[in-house]
C-alpha positions in Angstrom: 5.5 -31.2 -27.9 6.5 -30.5 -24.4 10.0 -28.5 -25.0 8.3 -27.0 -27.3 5.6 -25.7 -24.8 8.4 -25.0 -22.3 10.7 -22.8 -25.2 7.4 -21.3 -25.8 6.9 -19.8 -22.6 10.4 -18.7 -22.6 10.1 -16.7 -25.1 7.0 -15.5 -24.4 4.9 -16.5 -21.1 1.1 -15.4 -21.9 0.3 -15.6 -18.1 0.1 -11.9 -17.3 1.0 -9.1 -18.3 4.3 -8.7 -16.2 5.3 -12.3 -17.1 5.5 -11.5 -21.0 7.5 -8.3 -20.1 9.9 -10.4 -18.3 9.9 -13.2 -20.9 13.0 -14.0 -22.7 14.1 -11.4 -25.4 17.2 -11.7 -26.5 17.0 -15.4 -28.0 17.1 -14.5 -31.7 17.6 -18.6 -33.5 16.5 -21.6 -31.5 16.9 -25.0 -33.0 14.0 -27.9 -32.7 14.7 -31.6 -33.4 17.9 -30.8 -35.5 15.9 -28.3 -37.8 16.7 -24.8 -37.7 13.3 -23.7 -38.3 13.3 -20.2 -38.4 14.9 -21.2 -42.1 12.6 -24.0 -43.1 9.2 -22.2 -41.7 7.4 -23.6 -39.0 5.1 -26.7 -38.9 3.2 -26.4 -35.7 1.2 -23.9 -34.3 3.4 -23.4 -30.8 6.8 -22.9 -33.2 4.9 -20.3 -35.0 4.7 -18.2 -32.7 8.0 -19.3 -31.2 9.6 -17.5 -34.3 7.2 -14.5 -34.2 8.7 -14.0 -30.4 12.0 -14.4 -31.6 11.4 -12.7 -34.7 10.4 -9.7 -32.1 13.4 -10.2 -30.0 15.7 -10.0 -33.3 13.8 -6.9 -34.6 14.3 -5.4 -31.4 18.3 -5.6 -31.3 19.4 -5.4 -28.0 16.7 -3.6 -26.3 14.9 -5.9 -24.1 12.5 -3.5 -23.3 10.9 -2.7 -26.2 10.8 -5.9 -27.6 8.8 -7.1 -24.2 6.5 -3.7 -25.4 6.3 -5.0 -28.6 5.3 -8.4 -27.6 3.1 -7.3 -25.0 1.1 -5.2 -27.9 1.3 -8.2 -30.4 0.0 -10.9 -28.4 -1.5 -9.9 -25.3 -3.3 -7.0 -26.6 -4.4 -9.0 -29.7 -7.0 -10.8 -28.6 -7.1 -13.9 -31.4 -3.5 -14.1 -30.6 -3.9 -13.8 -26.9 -6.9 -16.7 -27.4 -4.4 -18.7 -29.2 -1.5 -18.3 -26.6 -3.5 -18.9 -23.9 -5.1 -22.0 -25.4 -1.9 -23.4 -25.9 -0.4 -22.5 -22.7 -3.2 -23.6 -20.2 -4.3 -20.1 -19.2 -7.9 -19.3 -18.4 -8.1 -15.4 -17.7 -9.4 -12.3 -18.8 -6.3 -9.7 -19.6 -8.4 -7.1 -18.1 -8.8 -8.5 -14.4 -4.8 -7.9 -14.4 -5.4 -3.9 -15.4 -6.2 -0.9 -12.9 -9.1 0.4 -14.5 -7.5 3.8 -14.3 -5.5 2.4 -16.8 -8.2 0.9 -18.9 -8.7 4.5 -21.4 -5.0 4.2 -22.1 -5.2 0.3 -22.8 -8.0 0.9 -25.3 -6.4 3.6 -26.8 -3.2 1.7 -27.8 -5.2 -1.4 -29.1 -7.1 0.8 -31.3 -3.9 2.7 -32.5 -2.1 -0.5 -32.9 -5.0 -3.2 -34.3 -7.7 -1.0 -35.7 -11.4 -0.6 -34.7 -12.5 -4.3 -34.4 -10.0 -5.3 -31.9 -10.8 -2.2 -30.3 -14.6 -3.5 -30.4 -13.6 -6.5 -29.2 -11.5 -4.8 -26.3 -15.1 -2.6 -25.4 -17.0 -5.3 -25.0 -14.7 -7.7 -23.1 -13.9 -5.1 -20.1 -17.3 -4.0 -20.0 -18.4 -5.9 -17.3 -15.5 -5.3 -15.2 -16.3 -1.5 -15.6 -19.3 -1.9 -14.6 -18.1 -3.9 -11.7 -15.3 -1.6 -11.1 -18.0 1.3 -10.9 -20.2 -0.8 -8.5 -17.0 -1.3 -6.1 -16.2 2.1 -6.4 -19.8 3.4 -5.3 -19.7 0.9 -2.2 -16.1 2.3 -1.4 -18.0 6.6 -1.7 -20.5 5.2 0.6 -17.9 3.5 3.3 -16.2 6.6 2.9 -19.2 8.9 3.6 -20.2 7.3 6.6 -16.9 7.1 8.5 -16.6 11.0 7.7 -20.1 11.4 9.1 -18.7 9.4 12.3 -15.8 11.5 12.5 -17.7 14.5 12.6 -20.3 13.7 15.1 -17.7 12.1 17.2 -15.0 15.6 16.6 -18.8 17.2 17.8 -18.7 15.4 21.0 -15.3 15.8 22.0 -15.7 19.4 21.9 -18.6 19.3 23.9 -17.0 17.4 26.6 -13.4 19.8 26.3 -15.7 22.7 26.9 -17.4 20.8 29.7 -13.8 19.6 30.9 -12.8 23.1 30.9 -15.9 24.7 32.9 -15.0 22.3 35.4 -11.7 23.2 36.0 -12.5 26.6 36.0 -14.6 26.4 38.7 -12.3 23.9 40.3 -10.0 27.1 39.8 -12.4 29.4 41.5 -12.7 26.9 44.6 -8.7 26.6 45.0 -8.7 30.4 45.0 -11.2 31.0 47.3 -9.7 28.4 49.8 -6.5 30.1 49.5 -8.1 33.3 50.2 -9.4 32.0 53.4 -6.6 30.9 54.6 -4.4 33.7 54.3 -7.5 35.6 55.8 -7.1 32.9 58.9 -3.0 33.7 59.1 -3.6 37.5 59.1 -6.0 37.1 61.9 -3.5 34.8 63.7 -0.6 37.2 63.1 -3.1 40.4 64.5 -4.0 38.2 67.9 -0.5 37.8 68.4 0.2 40.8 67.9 -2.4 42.1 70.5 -1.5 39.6 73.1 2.5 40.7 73.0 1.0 43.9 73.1 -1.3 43.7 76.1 1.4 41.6 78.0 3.8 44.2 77.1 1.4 46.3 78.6 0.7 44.2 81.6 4.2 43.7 82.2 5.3 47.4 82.2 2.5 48.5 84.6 
């Protein structure tokens, strides 16, 4: 039934991870075709676990937070349950492409506290490939890494060969500047001692 399916997903939308934590949790009794079902029992397959979401939400109290904890433990870490969700809600994904595999030791952990070893098991051998892949990427990413730093260093190599060469030149660019100025204050002094002589040998001149 489609308002079932939609009701479903309200209460709990099996699509990611994030979209179960920000699920509905604070519907406690929903009614379908005039029937309060949570009384009779369900009939279907989508209202069961309609009333175990609600069932959540209502053994939650008020605190939203821990009842989308609880139902992202329940169902999405459950991996029958998660099957079942997903079969009935159209999704075609594996839970672990949606966790950081730093994460992934943590994940494990709580299935196997919450579900026991098989689930565990089950866990293992389902995000084994994407550790392996995850491993893979993370080689190719040491080896990028590696040879950029290699770059960097050859290239910080020949920028301090060319400062050093930068700064020879000015030095003697330095050296040049000073000797020009040297000879030109040698040419004024000479200038300023011919005049000198000439005022004095007209002096001279003048005087005789």
């Amino acid at each position: 039934d489609h308002g079932e399916m939609k009701l479903l997903k309200l209460v709990n939308d099996i699509s990611s991870i994030k979209a179960t934590l920000q699920s509905n949790h604070t519907l406690t009794n929903l009614h379908i075709s005039q029937r309060e079902f949570l009384a009779l029992g369900p009939n279907t397959e989508t209202e069961a676990y309609i009333k175990m979401a609600t069932e959540i939400n209502r053994g939650n109290g008020n605190n939203t937070e821990e009842a989308g904890k609880e139902k992202v433990i329940q169902t999405q870490l459950h991996s029958r349950t998660r099957a079942d969700l997903c079969h009935l809600q159209g999704v075609d994904h594996s839970l672990f492409s949606e966790i950081d595999p730093l994460h992934l030791p943590d994940v494990l952990a709580l299935i196997g506290r919450s579900h026991g070893h098989g689930e565990l098991y089950d866990a293992l051998s389902s995000s084994m490939m994407i550790l392996f892949s995850t491993v893979n990427v993370k080689k190719c990413i040491q080896q990028e890494r590696d040879h950029h730093l290699a770059e960097a260093t050859e290239y910080a190599a020949k920028v301090a060969e060319h400062r050093a060469k930068a700064e020879q030149l000015d030095a003697k660019l330095a050296s040049m500047e000073e000797a020009v100025e040297g000879n030109e204050r040698d040419q004024d002094n000479g200038l300023r001692s011919n005049k000198r002589r000439r005022k004095w040998w007209w002096g001279r001149w003048g005087g005789a």
